[in-house]
Every structure is written in structure tokens, then in C-alpha cells.
C-alpha positions as CSV (number, residue, x, y, z in Angstrom):
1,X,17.6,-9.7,3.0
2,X,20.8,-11.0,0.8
3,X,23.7,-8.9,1.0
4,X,23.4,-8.2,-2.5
5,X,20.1,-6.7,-1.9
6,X,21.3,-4.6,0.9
7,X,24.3,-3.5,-1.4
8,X,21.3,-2.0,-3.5
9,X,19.9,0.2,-1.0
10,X,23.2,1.1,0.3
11,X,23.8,2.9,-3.5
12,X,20.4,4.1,-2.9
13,X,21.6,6.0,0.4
14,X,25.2,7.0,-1.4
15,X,23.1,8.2,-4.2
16,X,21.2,10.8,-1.9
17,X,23.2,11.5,1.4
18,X,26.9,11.0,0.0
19,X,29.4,8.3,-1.5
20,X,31.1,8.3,2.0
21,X,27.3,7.7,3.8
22,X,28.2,4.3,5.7
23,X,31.8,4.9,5.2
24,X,34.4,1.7,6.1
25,X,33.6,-1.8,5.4
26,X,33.6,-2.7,9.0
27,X,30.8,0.2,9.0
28,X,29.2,-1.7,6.1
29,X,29.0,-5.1,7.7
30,X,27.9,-3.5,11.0
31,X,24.7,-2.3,8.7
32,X,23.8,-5.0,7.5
33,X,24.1,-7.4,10.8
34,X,22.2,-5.0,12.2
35,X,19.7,-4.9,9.3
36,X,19.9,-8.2,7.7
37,X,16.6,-9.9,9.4
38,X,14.1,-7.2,7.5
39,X,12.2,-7.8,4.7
40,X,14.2,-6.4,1.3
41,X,10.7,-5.1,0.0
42,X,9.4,-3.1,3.2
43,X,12.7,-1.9,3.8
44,X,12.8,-0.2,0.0
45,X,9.7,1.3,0.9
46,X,10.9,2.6,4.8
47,X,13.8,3.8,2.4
48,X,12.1,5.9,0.4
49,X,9.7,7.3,3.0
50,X,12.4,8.6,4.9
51,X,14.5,9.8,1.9
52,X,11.2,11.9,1.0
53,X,10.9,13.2,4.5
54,X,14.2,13.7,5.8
55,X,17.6,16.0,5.0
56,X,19.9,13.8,7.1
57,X,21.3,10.4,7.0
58,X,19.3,7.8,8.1
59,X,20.7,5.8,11.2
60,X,19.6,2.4,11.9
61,X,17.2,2.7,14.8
62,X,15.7,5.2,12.3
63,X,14.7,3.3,9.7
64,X,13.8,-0.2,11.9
65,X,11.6,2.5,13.5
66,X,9.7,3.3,10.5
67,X,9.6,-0.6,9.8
68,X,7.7,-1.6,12.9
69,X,5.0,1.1,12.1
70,X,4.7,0.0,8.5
71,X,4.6,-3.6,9.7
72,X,2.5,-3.7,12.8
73,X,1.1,-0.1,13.2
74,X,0.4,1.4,16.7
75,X,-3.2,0.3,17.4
76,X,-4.8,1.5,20.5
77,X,-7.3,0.2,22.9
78,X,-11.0,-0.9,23.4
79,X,-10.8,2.3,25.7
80,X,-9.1,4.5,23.5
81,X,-11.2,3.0,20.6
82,X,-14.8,3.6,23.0
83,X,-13.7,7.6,23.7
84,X,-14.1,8.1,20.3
85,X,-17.1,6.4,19.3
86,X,-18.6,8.3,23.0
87,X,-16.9,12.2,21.0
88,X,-18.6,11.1,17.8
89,X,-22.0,10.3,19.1
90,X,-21.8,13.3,21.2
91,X,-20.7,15.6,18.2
92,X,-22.7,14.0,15.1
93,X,-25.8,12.2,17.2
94,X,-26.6,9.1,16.8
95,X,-28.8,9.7,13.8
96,X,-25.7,10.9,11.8
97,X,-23.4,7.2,12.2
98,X,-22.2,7.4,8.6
99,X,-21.2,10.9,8.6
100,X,-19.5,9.9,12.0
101,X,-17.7,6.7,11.3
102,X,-16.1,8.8,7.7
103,X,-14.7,11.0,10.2
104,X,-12.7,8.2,12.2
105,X,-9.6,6.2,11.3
106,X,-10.2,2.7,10.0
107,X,-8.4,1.0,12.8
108,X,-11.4,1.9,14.8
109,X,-13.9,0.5,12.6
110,X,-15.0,-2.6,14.9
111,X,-15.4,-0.6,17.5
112,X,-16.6,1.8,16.4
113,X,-19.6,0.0,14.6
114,X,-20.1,-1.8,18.1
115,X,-20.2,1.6,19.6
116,X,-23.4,3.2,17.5
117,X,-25.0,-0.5,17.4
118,X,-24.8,-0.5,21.5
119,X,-26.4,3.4,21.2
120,X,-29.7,2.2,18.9
């Protein structure tokens, strides 16, 4: 991200949290070395997620927070992954797969699948 990109979302952030929001311009440049490596885009976006879901000021480890998930969401385990296929089979049977898999996140989908192929 350029600096004057990052000027941009720091108007964005005066805009909605206050003109004195990062205050100094020692404060300034410790943003942006701390936020420089991020993609301009996705950080736009982690921007306006949080300004839509949050009163307060936004501190760094915030929004990098919201970055990582957007960028490489949590995904769990085969184990994790089997547990649910095992809680759907048991709830919707394993005549009922499509009804079943609609039910569960996408991330399990390989699984999942494998899961109610193994049962028939």
C-alpha cells in the first residue's frame, strides 16, 4: 500500500471517528509502518466492515485481525470437519444428504461429500 493510499483511508477514519483519530504525525507514520505491507483493496474492505460494526476507533491489531480472516479464514480439521458430517447423518439420515450438506458451511464441503459417500 502507497502512502498516498493509506492517506485515503486515514480521511476515511477522520471522516467517521474524529479529525484528531490518529492524531500526531509521528502517530501517522507509526500507522502506516505498521500497516504498510496489506493489500490497499482488502484493507478498504476490513475498513468498512469494521466501521459498520463498531462505535470505537479501530486500533491496528484490530483491523490486521479482520484482514487475516478475510485473507485466510479459520478452517478447521478433518476431525472437526468428520463430527459434522457423523451430526448430520445422525440428524437428517443418510437418505436425506442434500437436505444435510445445505445445512453445512461450504468449507466443509470435501469432507463432507467424502463423509455420506463412505456411509452408502
Amino acid at each position: 500500500m502507497t502512502k498516498q493510499e493509506f492517506a485515503t483511508l486515514v480521511v476515511a477514519m477522520q471522516a467517521m471517528y474524529g479529525e484528531n483519530f490518529i492524531g500526531t504525525e509521528e502517530a501517522l507514520d507509526v500507522w502506516y509502518a505498521l500497516l504498510h505491507d496489506l493489500d490497499y483493496h482488502i484493507l478498504l474492505k476490513v475498513l468498512q466492515q469494521y466501521m459498520l460494526t463498531n462505535k470505537f476507533k479501530p486500533t491496528v491489531a484490530e483491523l490486521r485481525e479482520i484482514y487475516a480472516e478475510l485473507v485466510s479464514p479459520t478452517v478447521s480439521d478433518w476431525s472437526e470437519g468428520w463430527e459434522k458430517v457423523s451430526r448430520a447423518i445422525g440428524h437428517y439420515g443418510m437418505y436425506q444428504e442434500e437436505v444435510a450438506m445445505e445445512k453445512m458451511s461450504k468449507a466443509d464441503a470435501k469432507i463432507r461429500k467424502n463423509g455420506f459417500d463412505a456411509m452408502i
